[in-house]
C-alpha angles and dihedrals in degrees: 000000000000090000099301126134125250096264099036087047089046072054100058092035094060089038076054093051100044090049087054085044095052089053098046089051084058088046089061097027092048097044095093082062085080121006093045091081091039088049099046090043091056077238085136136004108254095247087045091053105048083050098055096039095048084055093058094042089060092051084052104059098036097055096023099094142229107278086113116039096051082056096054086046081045091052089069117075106249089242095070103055095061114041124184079237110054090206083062092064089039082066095044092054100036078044095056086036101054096048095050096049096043090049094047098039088048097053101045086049088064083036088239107163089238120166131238105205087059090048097056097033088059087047089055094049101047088056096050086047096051086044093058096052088054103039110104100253094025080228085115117095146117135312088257089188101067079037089066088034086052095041098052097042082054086049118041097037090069082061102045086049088051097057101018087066088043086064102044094065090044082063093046094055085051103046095029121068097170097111090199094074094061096051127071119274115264127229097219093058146049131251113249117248102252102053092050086047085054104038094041081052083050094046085054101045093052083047097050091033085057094054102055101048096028103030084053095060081063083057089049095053090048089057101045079058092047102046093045101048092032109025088148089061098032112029089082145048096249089174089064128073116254083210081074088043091039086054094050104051085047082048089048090034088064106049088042091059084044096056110106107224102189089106098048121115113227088258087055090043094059102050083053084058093055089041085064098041087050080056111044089044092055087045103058084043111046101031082066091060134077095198138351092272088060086050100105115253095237085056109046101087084039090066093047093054095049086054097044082051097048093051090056107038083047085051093047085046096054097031082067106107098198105041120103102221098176091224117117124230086259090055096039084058098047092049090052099046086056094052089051084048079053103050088046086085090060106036104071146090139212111261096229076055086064095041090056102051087042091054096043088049093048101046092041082052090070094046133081106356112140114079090056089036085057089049092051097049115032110013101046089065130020090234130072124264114274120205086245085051089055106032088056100041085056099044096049087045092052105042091044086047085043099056098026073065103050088045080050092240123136116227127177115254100199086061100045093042094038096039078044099059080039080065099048091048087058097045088055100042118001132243100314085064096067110087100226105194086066089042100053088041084065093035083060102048090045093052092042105034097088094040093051094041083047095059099038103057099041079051100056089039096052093052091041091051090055098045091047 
């Protein structure tokens, strides 16, 4: 397969299969995200629930887009994902498996609300830093900017669950005077049909909104596999025309050369010096070929990494408030706009990647739901759930994963959606009905959960790196 031999392809097909794993595990452990209000408001039967919401977290990851998965690949320094020894790379992606799939599988055993994206993206980040300590220079780490992008959205999004949803029901009790919608449901009698109809739309968008930030995290993994065992297949576009490539590194060229560079510190200077060598290097490469196919094998990562390059030292450039590049607001937009083109050969994915990683999402949805389903909502308030409690806490959940998607973040949605229905048990009946002993448990795994993660997986790296 691809070229590889028969161990090293055994290899990929199990990395393939792990990845697919770890997906299907969130789809179980994060079902409760969605299905838990509608289940505890008699809104949907159980059975009826984890279906419809797997549905809607595959159509969420299928037509969800990239953003972030191409921000979980771009967390990793480009250095670790080729190495020079392919069994190198083996242990840096059965180390990041592995992690993620003992931590998720753990948690939900003891049916802890724990969240997957912190559980890979640990995993991610105790690779790069082991990496780091062994690399020859120790110069080699992560892009600590989408890190910090990636650590505050994790961080902050729990929070703004917790009082968004606070003050959501605060609106409702001002714009809602059925008193029915802010008490428990009662055995004895039906929903109406309204609230089933809002809180079943709720229970869609979070599910939706699930599969798009948190299904494409599960993208991300497969082509961090992809692009470390097969960087001559998957380090490129092959689907796109190198003549359109070709055209955007001779548009950049031009307004490099044109930079004046009399203004520039020596720091600055430097990253113009590594602008012209990103381009010069595109340039001999890509003007010999007539399509990514035609690109050579042994460049072709090559080529990714010099774009990739070129997109952050160019950021770093215009982002200098005090540099006098020559070049006019017209002429900054249109560069830019040619380095996105650009990046556009490096940011994609297959789309059987994507119907893997749907299908895996979505089946793992219907499985497996109830013990986290239990903790939502029974074990977070000492009341029961009420249909406000749940329509807010899904509301808030879906529009913060929604946007957090469109910005390319990656947020948990166990913690928006959990810390969520948290906000709504205080707005109805203060602290005291909050049950503490659930609370602090998921206080716990969300503060640990990337330390632990961290340390498991450089860990296992590092030993699988020295066993390979």
């Amino acid at each position: 397969m691809f070229g590889l031999d028969t161990g090293l392809t055994v290899l990929l097909i199990v990395a393939l299969i792990s990845a697919c794993a770890f997906e299907f595990i969130n789809g179980f452990h994060d079902t409760a995200n969605a299905v838990a209000t509608v289940i505890y408001t008699k809104s949907l039967k159980p059975q009826v629930a984890v279906i419809w919401s797997g549905i809607w977290n595959f159509i969420g990851v299928y037509f969800g887009g990239i953003a972030v998965a191409m921000g979980i690949v771009n967390l990793l320094p480009l250095e670790v994902l080729v190495d020079q020894n392919i069994y190198h790379n083996i242990a840096m992606i059965l180390a990041l498996i592995l992690t993620a799939i003992l931590w998720n599988t753990g948690t939900w055993y003891f049916g802890i609300p724990c969240s997957s994206s912190h559980t890979l993206i640990g995993s991610i980040f105790g690779v790069g830093i082991a990496y780091m300590f062994i690399s020859a220079d120790g110069s080699v780490g992560l892009n600590w900017k989408k890190v910090t992008d990636a650590g505050l959205s994790l961080m902050i999004s729990p929070l703004i669950g917790f009082f968004m949803a606070m003050l959501m029901m605060y609106v409702f009790r001002r714009t809602i005077r059925r008193r029915r919608f802010f008490k428990e449901p009662r055995p004895d009698k039906k929903t109406p049909f309204w609230i089933r109809l809002w809180l079943i739309i709720t229970c869609t968008s979070v599910s939706y909104s699930h599969g798009s930030n948190d299904g494409q995290k599960g993208v991300g993994l497969i082509m961090i596999i992809l692009i470390a065992l097969l960087p001559a297949k998957f380090a490129l576009d092959s689907s796109k025309n190198t003549i359109n490539m070709m055209g955007n590194i001779k548009n950049i060229d031009i307004y490099v050369n044109k930079m004046d560079t009399v203004s520039l510190g020596k720091k600055e200077i430097a990253l113009y010096h590594d602008l012209k060598k990103n381009v010069t290097r595109l340039n001999d490469i890509v003007s010999a070929s007539f399509g990514p196919e035609e690109i050579p094998e042994k460049n072709r990562f090559d080529v990714r990494k010099n774009i990739l390059s070129l997109a952050k030292n160019s950021e770093k450039l215009l982002n200098c408030k005090n540099c006098k590049l020559n070049i006019n607001e017209k002429e900054m937009n249109h560069y830019k706009k040619n380095i996105s083109e650009l990046k556009g050969y490096t940011e994609y994915s297959p789309w059987w990647v994507i119907l893997m990683i749907s299908l895996s999402l979505g089946i793992g949805t219907m499985i497996g739901w109830k013990r986290i389903v239990v903790t939502i909502g029974e074990k977070i308030g000492k009341t029961h759930l009420s249909y406000a409690q749940g329509a807010s806490a899904e509301m808030v959940a879906a529009s913060t994963i929604g946007i957090s998607t469109l910005l390319g973040l990656p947020v948990s949605t166990t913690h928006v959606l959990s810390s969520g229905v948290a906000g709504s048990m205080v707005a109805q009946g203060g602290l005291g009905n909050l049950q503490f002993k659930t609370v602090k448990n998921i206080l716990i795994a969300w503060v640990v959960t990337i330390p632990v993660t961290i340390i498991l997986s450089g860990s296992l790296f590092l030993l699988l790196r020295w066993m390979l």
